[in-house]
PDB file of N, CA, C and O in Angstrom:
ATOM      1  N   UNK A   1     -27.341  23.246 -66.872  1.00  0.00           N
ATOM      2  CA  UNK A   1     -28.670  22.946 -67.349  1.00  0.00           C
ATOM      3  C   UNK A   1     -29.496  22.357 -66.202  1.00  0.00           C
ATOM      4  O   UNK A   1     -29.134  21.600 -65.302  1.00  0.00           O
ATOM      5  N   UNK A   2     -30.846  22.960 -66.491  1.00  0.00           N
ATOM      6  CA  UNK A   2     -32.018  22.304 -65.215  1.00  0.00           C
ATOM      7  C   UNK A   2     -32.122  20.827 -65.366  1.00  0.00           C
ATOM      8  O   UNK A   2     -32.281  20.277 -66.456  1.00  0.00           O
ATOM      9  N   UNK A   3     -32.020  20.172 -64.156  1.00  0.00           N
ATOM     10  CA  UNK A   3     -32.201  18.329 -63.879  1.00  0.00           C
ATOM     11  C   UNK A   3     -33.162  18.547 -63.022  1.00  0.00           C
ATOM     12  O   UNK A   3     -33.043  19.359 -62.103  1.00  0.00           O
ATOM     13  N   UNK A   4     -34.321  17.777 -63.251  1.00  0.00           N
ATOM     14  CA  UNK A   4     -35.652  17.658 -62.089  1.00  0.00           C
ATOM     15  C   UNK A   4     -34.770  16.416 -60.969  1.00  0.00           C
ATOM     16  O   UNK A   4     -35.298  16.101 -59.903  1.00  0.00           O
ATOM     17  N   UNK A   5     -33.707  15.947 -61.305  1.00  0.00           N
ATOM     18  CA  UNK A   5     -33.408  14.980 -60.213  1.00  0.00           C
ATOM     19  C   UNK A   5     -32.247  15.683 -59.140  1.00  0.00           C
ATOM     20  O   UNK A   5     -31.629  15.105 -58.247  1.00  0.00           O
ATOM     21  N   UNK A   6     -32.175  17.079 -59.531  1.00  0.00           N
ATOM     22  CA  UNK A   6     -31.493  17.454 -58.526  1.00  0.00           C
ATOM     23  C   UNK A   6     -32.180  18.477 -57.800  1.00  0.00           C
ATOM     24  O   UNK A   6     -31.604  19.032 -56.864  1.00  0.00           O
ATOM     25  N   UNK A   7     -33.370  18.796 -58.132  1.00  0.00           N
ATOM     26  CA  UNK A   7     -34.087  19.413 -57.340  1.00  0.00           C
ATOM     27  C   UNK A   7     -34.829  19.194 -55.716  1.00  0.00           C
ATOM     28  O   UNK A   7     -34.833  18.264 -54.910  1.00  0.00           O
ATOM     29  N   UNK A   8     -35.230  20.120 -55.733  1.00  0.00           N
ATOM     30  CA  UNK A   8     -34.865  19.757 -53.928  1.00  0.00           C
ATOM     31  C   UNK A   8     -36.532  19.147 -53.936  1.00  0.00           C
ATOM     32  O   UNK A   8     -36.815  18.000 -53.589  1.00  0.00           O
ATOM     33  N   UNK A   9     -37.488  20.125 -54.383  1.00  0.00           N
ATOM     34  CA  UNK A   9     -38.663  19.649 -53.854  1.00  0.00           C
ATOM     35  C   UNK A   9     -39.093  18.074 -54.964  1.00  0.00           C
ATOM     36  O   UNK A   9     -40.105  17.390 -54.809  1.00  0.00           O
ATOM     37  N   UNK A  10     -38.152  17.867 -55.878  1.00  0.00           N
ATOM     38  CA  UNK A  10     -38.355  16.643 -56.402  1.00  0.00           C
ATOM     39  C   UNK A  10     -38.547  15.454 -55.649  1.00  0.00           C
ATOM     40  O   UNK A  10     -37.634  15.341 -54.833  1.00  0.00           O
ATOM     41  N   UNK A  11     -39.535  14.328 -55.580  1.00  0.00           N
ATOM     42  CA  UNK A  11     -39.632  13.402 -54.495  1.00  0.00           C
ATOM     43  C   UNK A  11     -38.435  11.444 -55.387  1.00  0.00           C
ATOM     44  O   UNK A  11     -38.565  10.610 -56.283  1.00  0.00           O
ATOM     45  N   UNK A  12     -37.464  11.810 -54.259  1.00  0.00           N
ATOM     46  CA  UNK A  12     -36.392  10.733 -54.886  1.00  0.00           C
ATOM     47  C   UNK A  12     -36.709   9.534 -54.716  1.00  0.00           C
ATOM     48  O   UNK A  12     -36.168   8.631 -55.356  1.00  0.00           O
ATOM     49  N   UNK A  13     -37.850   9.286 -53.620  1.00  0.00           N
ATOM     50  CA  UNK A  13     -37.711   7.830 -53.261  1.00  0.00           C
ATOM     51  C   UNK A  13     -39.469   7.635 -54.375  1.00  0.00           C
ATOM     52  O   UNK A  13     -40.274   8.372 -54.944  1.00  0.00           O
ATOM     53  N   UNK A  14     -39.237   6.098 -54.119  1.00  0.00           N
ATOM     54  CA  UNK A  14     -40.351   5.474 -55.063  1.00  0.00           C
ATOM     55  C   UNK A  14     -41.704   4.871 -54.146  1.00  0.00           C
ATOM     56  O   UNK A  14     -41.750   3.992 -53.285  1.00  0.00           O
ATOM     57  N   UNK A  15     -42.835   5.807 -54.771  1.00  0.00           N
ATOM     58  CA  UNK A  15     -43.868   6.058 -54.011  1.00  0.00           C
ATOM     59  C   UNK A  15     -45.019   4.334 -53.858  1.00  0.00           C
ATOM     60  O   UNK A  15     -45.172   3.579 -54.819  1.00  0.00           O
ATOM     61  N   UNK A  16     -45.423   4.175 -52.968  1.00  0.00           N
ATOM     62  CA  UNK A  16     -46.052   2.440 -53.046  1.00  0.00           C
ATOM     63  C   UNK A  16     -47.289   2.801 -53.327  1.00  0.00           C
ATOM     64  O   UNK A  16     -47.445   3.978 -53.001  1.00  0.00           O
ATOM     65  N   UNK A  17     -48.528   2.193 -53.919  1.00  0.00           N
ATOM     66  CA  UNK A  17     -49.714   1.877 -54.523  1.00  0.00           C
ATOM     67  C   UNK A  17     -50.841   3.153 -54.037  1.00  0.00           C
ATOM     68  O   UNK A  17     -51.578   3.987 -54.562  1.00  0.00           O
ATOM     69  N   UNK A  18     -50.262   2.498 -52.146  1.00  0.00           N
ATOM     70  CA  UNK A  18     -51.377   2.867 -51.230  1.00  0.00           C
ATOM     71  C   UNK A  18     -50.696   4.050 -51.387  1.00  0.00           C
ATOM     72  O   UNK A  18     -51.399   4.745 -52.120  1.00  0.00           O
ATOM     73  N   UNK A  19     -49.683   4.655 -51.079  1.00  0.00           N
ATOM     74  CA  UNK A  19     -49.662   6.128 -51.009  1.00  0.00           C
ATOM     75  C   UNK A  19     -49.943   6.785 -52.400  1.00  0.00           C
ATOM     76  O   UNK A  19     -50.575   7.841 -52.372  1.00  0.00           O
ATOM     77  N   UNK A  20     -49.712   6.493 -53.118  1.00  0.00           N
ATOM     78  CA  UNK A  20     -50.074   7.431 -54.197  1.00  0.00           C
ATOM     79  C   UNK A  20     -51.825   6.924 -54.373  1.00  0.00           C
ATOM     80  O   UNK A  20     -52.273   7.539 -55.341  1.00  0.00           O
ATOM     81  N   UNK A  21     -52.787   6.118 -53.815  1.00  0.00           N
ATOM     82  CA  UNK A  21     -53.730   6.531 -54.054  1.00  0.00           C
ATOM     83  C   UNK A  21     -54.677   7.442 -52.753  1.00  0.00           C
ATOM     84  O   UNK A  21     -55.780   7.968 -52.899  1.00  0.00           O
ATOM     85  N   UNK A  22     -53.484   7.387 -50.997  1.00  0.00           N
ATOM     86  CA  UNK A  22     -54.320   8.290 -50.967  1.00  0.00           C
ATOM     87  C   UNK A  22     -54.114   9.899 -51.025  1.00  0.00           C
ATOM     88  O   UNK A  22     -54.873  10.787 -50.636  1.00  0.00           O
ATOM     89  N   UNK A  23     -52.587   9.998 -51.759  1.00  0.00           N
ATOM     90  CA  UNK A  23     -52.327  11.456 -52.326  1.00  0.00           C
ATOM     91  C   UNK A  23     -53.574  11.681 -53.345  1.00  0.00           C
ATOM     92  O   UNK A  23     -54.116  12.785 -53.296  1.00  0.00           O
ATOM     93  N   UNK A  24     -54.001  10.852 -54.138  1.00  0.00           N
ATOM     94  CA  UNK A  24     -55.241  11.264 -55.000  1.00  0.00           C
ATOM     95  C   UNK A  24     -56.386  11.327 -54.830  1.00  0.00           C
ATOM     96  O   UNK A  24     -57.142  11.773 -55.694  1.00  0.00           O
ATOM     97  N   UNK A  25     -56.992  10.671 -53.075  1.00  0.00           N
ATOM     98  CA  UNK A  25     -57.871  10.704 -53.036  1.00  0.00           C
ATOM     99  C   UNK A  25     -58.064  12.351 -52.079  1.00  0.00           C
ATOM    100  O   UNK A  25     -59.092  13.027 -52.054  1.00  0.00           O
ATOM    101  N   UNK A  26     -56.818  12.652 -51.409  1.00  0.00           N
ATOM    102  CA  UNK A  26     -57.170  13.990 -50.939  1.00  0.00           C
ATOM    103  C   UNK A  26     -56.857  15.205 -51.841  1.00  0.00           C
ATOM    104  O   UNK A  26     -57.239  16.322 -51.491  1.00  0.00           O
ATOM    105  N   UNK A  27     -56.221  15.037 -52.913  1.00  0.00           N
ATOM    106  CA  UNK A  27     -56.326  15.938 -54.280  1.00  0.00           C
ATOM    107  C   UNK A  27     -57.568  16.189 -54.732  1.00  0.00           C
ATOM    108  O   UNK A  27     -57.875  17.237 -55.300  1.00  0.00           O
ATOM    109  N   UNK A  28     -58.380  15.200 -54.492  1.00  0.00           N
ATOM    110  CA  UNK A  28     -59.685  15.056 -55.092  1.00  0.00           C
ATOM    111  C   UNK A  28     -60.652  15.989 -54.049  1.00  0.00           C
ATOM    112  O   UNK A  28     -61.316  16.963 -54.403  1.00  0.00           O
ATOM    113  N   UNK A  29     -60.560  15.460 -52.728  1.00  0.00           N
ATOM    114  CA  UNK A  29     -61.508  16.032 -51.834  1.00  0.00           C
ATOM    115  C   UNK A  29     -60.968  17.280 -51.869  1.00  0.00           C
ATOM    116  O   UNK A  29     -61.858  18.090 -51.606  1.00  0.00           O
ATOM    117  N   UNK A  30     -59.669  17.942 -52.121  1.00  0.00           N
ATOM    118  CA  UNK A  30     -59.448  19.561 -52.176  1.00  0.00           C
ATOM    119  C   UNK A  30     -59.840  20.188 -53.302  1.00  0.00           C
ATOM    120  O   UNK A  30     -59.822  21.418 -53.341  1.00  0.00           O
ATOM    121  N   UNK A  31     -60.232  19.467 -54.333  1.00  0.00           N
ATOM    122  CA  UNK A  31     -60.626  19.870 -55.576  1.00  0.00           C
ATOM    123  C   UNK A  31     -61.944  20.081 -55.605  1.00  0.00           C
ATOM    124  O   UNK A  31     -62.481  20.953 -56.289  1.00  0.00           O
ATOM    125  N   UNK A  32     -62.652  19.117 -54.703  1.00  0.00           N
ATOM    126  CA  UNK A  32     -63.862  19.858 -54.767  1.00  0.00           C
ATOM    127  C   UNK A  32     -64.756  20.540 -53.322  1.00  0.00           C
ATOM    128  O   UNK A  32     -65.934  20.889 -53.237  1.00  0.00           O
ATOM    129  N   UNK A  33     -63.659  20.547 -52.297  1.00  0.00           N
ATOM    130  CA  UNK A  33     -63.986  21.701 -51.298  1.00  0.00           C
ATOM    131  C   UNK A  33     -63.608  23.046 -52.558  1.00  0.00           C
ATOM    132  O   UNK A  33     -64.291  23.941 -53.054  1.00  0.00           O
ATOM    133  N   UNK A  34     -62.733  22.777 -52.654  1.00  0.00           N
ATOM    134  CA  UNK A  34     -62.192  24.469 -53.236  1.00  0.00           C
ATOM    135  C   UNK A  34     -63.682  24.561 -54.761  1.00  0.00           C
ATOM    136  O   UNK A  34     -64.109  25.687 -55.014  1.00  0.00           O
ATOM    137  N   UNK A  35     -64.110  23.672 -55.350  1.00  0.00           N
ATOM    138  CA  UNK A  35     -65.424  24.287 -56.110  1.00  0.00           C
ATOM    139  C   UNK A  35     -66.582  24.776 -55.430  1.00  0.00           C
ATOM    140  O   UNK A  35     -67.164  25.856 -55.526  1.00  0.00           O
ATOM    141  N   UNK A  36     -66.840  23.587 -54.596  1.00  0.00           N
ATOM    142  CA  UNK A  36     -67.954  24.252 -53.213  1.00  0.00           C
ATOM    143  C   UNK A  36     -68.057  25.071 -52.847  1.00  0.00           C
ATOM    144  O   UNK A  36     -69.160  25.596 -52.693  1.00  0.00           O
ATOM    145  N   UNK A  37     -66.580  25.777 -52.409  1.00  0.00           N
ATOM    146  CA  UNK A  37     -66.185  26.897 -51.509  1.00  0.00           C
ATOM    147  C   UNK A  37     -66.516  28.337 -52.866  1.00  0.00           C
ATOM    148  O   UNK A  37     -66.865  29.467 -52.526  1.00  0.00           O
ATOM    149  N   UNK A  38     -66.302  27.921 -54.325  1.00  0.00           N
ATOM    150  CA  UNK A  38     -65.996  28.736 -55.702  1.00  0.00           C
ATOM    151  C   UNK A  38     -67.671  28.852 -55.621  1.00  0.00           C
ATOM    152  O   UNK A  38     -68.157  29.810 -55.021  1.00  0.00           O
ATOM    153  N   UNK A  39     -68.263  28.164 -56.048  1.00  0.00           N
ATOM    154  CA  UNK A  39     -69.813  28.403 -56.147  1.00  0.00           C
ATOM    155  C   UNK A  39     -70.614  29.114 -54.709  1.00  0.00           C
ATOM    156  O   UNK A  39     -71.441  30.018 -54.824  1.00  0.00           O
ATOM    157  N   UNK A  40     -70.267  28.620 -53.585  1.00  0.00           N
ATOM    158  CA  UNK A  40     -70.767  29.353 -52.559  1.00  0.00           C
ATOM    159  C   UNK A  40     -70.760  30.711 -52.403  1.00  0.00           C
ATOM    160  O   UNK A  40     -71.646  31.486 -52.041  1.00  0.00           O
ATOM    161  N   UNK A  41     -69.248  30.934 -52.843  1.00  0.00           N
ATOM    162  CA  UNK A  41     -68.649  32.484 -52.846  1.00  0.00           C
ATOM    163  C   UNK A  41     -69.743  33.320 -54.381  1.00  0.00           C
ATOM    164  O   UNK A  41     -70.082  34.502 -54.334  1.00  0.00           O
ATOM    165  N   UNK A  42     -70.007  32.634 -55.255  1.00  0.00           N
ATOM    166  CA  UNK A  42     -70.781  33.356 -56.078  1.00  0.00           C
ATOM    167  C   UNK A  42     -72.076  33.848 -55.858  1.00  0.00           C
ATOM    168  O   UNK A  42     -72.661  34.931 -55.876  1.00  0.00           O
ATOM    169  N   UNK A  43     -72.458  31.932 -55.511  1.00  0.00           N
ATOM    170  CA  UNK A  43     -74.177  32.743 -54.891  1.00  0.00           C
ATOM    171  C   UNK A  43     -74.156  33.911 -54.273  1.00  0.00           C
ATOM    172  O   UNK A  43     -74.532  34.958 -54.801  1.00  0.00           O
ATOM    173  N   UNK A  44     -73.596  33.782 -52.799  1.00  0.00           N
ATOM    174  CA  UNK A  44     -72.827  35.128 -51.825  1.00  0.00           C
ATOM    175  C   UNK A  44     -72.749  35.991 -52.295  1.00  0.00           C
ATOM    176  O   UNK A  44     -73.409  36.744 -51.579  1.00  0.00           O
ATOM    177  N   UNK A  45     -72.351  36.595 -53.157  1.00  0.00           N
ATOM    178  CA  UNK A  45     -71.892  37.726 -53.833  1.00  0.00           C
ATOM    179  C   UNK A  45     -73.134  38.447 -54.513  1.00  0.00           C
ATOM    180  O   UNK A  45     -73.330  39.641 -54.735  1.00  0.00           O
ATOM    181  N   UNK A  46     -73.906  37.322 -54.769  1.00  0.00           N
ATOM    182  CA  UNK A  46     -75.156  37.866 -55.929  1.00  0.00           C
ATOM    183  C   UNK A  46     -76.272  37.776 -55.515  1.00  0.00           C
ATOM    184  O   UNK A  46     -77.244  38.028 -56.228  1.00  0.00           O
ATOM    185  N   UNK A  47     -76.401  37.264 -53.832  1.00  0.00           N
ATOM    186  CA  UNK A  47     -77.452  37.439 -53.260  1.00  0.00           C
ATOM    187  C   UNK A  47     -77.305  38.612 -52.305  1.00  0.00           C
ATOM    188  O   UNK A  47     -78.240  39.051 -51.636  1.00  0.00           O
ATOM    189  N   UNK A  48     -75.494  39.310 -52.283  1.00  0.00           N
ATOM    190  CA  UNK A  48     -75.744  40.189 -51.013  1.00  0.00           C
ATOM    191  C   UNK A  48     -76.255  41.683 -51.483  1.00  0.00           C
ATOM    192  O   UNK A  48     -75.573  42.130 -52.405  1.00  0.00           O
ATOM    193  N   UNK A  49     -77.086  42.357 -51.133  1.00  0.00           N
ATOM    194  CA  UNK A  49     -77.536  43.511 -51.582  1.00  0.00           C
ATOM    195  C   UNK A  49     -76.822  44.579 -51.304  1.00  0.00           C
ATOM    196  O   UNK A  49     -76.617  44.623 -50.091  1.00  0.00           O
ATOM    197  N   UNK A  50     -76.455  45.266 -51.744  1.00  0.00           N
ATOM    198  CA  UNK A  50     -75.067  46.049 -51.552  1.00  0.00           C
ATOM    199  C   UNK A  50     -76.286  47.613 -52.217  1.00  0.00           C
ATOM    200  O   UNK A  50     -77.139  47.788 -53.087  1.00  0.00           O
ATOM    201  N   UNK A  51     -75.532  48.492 -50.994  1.00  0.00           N
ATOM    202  CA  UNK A  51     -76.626  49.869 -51.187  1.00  0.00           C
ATOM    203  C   UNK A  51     -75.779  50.994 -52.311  1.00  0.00           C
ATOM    204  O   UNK A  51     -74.706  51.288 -52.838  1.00  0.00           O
ATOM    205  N   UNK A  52     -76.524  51.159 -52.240  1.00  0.00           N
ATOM    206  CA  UNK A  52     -75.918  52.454 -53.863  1.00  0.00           C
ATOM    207  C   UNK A  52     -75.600  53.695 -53.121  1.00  0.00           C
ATOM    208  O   UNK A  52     -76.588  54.213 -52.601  1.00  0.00           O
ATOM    209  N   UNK A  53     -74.582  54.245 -52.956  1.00  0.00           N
ATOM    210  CA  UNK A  53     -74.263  55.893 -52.721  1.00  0.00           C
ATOM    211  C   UNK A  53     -75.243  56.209 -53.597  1.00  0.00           C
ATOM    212  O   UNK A  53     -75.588  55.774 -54.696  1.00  0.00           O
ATOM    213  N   UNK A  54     -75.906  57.733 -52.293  1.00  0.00           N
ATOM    214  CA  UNK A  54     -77.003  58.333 -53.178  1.00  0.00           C
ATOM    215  C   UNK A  54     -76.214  59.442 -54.041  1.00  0.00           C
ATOM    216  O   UNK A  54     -75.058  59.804 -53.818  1.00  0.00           O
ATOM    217  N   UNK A  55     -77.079  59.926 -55.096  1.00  0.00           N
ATOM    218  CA  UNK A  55     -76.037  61.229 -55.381  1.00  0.00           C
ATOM    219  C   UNK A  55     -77.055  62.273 -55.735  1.00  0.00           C
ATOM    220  O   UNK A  55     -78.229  62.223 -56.100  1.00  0.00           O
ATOM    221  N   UNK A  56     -76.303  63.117 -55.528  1.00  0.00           N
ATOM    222  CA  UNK A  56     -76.822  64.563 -55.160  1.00  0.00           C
ATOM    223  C   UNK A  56     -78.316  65.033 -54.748  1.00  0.00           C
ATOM    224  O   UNK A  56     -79.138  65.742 -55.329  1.00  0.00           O
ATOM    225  N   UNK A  57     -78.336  64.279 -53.380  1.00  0.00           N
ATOM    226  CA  UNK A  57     -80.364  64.783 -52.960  1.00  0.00           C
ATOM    227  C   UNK A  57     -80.670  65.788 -52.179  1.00  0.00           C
ATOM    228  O   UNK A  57     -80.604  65.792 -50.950  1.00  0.00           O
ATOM    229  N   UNK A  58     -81.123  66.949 -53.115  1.00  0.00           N
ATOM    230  CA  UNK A  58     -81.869  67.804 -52.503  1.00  0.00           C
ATOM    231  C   UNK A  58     -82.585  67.804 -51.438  1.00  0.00           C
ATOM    232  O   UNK A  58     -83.560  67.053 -51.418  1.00  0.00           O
ATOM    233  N   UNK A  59     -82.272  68.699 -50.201  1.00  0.00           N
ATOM    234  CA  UNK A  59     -82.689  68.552 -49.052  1.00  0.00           C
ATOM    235  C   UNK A  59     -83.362  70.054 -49.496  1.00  0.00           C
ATOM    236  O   UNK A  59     -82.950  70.798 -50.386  1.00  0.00           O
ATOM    237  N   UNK A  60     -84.641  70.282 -48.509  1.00  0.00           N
ATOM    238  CA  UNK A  60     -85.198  71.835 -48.490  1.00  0.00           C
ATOM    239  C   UNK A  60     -84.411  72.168 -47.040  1.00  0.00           C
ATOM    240  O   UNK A  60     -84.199  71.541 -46.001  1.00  0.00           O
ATOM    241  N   UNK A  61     -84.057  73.696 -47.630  1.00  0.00           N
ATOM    242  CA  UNK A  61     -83.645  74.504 -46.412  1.00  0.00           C
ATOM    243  C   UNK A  61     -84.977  74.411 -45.625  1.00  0.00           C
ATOM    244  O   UNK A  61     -86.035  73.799 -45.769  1.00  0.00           O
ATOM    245  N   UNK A  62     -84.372  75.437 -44.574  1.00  0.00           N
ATOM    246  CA  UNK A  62     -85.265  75.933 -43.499  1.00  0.00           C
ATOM    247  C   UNK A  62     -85.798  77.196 -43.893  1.00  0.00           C
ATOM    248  O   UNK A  62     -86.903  77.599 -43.530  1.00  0.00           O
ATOM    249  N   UNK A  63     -84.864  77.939 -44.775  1.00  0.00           N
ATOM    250  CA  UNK A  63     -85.409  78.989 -44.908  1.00  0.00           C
ATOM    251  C   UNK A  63     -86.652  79.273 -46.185  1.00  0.00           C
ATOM    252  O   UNK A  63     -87.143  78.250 -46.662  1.00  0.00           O
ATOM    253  N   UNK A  64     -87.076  80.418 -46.645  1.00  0.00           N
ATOM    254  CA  UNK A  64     -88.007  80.381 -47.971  1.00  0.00           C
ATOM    255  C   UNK A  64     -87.099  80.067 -49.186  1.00  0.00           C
ATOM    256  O   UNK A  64     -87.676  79.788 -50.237  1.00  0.00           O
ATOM    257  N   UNK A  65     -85.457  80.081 -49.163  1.00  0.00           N
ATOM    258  CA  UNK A  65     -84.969  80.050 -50.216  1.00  0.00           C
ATOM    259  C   UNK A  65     -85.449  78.707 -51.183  1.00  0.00           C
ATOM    260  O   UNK A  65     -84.574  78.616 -52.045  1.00  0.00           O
ATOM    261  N   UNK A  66     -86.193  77.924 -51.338  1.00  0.00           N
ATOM    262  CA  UNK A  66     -86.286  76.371 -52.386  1.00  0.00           C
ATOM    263  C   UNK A  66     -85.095  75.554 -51.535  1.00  0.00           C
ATOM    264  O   UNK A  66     -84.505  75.594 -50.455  1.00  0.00           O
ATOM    265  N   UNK A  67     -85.163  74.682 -52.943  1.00  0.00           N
ATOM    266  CA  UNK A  67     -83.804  73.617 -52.274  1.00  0.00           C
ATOM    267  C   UNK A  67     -82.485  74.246 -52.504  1.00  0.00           C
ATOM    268  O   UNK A  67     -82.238  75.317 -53.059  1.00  0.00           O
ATOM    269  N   UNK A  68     -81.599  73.288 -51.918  1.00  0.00           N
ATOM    270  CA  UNK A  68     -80.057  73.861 -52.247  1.00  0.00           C
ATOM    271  C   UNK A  68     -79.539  73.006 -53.692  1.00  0.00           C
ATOM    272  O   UNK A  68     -78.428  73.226 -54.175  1.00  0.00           O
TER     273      UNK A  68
END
């Protein structure tokens, strides 16, 4: 049966005040680079103008035949 205390990436020793607050304070600052970075990427996306394949445009020959 699974034990979280024999796991490897489990942390065994007992964490002090200061470290566990500044594990939370850079949880925090990655939490909201990574929204910054989430909203930036949207604007981006919806401001870039992206061109349309044309489809099917009649060019005139050279000759009297009309278009193709």
């Amino acid at each position: 049966m699974y034990k979280y205390q024999s796991d490897p990436l489990y942390q065994a020793h007992v964490l002090t005040l200061k470290e566990i607050e500044d594990a939370n304070r850079r949880a925090r600052k990655l939490r909201s680079l990574a929204f910054v970075n989430a909203v930036q990427n949207l604007f981006e996306t919806r401001e870039k103008p992206f061109a349309k394949t044309p489809k099917n445009i009649q060019m005139p020959l050279p000759s009297s035949k009309g278009f193709a």
